[in-house]
N, C-alpha and C positions, 0 to 999 in steps of 0.2 A: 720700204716705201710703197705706199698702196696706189695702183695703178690706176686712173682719173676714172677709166671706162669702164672698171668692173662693176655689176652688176652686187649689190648686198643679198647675200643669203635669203634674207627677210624678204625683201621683195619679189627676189624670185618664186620665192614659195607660196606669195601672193599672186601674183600671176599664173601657176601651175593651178592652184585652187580654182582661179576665173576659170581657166580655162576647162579644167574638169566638170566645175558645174552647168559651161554652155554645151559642154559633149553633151552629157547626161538630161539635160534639160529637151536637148535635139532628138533625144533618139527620145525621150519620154512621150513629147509633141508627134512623130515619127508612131511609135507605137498606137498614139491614142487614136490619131488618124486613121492605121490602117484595121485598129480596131470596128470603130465607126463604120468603118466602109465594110468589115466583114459583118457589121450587124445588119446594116443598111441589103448588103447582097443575098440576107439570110431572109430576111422580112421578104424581099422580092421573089425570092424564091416559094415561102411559106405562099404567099399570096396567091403564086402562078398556080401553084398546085393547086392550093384551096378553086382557084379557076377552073383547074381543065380536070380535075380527077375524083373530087368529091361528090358522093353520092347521096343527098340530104335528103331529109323528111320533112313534109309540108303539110300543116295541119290549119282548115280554114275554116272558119266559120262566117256567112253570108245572110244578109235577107235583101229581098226586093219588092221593087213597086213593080205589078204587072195586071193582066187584065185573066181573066174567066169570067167565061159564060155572059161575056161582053158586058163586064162590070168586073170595077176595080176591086184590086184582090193583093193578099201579100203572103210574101213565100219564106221561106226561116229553109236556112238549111246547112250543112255540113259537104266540105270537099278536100283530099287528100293523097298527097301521094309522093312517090320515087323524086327529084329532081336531077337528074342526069346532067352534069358538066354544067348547072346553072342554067341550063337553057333550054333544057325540054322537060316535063314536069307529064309523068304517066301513074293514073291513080284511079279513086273510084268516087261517088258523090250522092248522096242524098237527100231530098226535100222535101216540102209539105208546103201546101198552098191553100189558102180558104178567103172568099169573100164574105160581106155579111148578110143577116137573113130577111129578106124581102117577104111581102107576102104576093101569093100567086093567083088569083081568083078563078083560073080556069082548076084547077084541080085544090084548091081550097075547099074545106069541111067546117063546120062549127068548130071542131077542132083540131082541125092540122090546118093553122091557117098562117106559119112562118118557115120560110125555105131558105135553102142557099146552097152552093155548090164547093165545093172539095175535093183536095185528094193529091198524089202526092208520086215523084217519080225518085228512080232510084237507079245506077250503072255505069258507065266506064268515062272517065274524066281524062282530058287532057290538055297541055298549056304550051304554048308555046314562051317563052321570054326572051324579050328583043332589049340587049343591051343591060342587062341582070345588072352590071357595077354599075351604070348613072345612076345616082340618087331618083331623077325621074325617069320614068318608060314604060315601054307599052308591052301588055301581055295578048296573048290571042286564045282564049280557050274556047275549049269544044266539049259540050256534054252530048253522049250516044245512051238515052235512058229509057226502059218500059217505063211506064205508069200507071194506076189507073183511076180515074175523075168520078164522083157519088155525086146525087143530090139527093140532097139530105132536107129531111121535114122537125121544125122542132114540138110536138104536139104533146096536147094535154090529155092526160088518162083520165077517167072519172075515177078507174074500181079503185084506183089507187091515189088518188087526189093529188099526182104527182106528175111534173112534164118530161118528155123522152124525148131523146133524139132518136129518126130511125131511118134510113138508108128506101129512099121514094125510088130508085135505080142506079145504075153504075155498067160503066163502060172499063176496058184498058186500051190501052193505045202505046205508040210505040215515038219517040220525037228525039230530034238531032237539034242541038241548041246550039250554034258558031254567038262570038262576041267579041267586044275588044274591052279592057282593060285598062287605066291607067293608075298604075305603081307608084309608089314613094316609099323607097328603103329608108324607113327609120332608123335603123339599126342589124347589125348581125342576123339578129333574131326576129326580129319584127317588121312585119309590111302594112301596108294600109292600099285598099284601090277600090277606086270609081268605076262603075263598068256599064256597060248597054250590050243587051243579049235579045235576039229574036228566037222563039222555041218555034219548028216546026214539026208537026204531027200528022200520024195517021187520023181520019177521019171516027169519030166517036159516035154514038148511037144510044141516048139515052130517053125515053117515053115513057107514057102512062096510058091507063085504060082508064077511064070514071064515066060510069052508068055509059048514056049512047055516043059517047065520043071515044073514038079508041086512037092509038098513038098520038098521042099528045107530045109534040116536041118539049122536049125540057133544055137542052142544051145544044145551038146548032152542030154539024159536024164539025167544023174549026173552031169552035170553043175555047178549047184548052190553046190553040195555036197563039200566040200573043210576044208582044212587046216588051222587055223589060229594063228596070234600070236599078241600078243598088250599088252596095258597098262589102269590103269585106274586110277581112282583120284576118291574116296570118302571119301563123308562129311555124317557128323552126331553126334551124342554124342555116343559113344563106352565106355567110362570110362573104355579103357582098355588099356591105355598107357603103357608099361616098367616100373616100381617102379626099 
């Protein structure tokens, strides 16, 4: 006689089944999770570091709108260097700067009668970065550069029936350029920034003699001293895009 309460083989085996697949389904869930979170503490990890430890290269290239020889003038140039911990950036910078060619009539000839002023600084770069991960922010650099400024005549030869340019005088001088910056991490690798810079200079010294006038000022002492404003494009690894 089969006792009312016993439980059938069949069923039970189906019930053992259930319950094996919500173990295994538990600790599967259980696994994936703490997988998740070790990838999650891995990334944060990777990140911090790439924050406080990497020591990146920074490669820019710039031009601006600025003045010489108190007329408007533009500058093309290159800046590069170390970035230490994302936030301090020490390097070196190059430039070249020309307006264009007027003519002069005090020191004008039948033929040297188009001028204009040049020339180009070159020395030790450095940046500040305030807040390297925002997508936007502000940088503060500082160029510490020699240079030295030409005025340049562009004239007609007869023997040769052909025109030259050729170097009327030249000065060098010595200028400290502070600025500020404003950043937009595109990506990793790529930055973009707006900037205004004022260049201050030693006093420059550049003249002429023709016939019974002699030192002719060509370019005042603060000539080259001047106002600027521009943009730049660098490249590099940053690892410090927007998340």
């Amino acid at each position: 006689m089969k006792n009312e309460n016993s439980i059938s083989p069949k069923l039970l085996n189906k019930g053992m089944c259930l319950k094996n697949i919500i173990i295994i389904f538990s600790l599967f869930m259980i696994n994936t999770a703490n997988s998740q979170s070790l990838l999650k503490l891995s990334e944060q990890i990777r990140r911090e570091t790439t924050r406080q430890n990497d020591r990146n290269i920074e490669l820019s290239f710039f031009t601006n709108y600025t003045n010489l020889n108190r007329r408007n003038a533009v500058e093309l140039g290159v800046k590069g260097g170390i970035i230490l911990r994302n936030r301090f950036l020490i390097g070196a910078n190059g430039s070249f700067f020309i307006n264009s060619f007027i003519s002069n009539p005090e020191i004008a000839t039948a033929y040297i009668n188009e001028f204009n002023t040049e020339g180009g600084v070159g020395g030790l770069y450095f940046e500040w970065i305030i807040f390297p991960h925002k997508k936007y922010h502000f940088t503060i650099p500082l160029f510490a550069n020699v240079g030295m400024v030409y005025y340049m005549n562009n004239s007609y030869d007869l023997s040769v029936g052909a025109w030259f340019l050729r170097e009327i005088s030249s000065d060098n001088f010595k200028s400290l350029q502070p600025g500020i910056e404003f950043e937009i991490n595109m990506s990793d690798y790529f930055r973009f920034a707006f900037g205004m810079y004022y260049r201050f200079t030693t006093p420059v010294t550049l003249n002429f003699s023709k016939d019974d006038k002699t030192n002719i000022q060509l370019i005042p002492p603060d000539g080259v001293q001047s106002l600027g404003l521009g943009m730049s494009v660098k490249v590099g690894y940053f690892g410090t895009s927007s998340r």
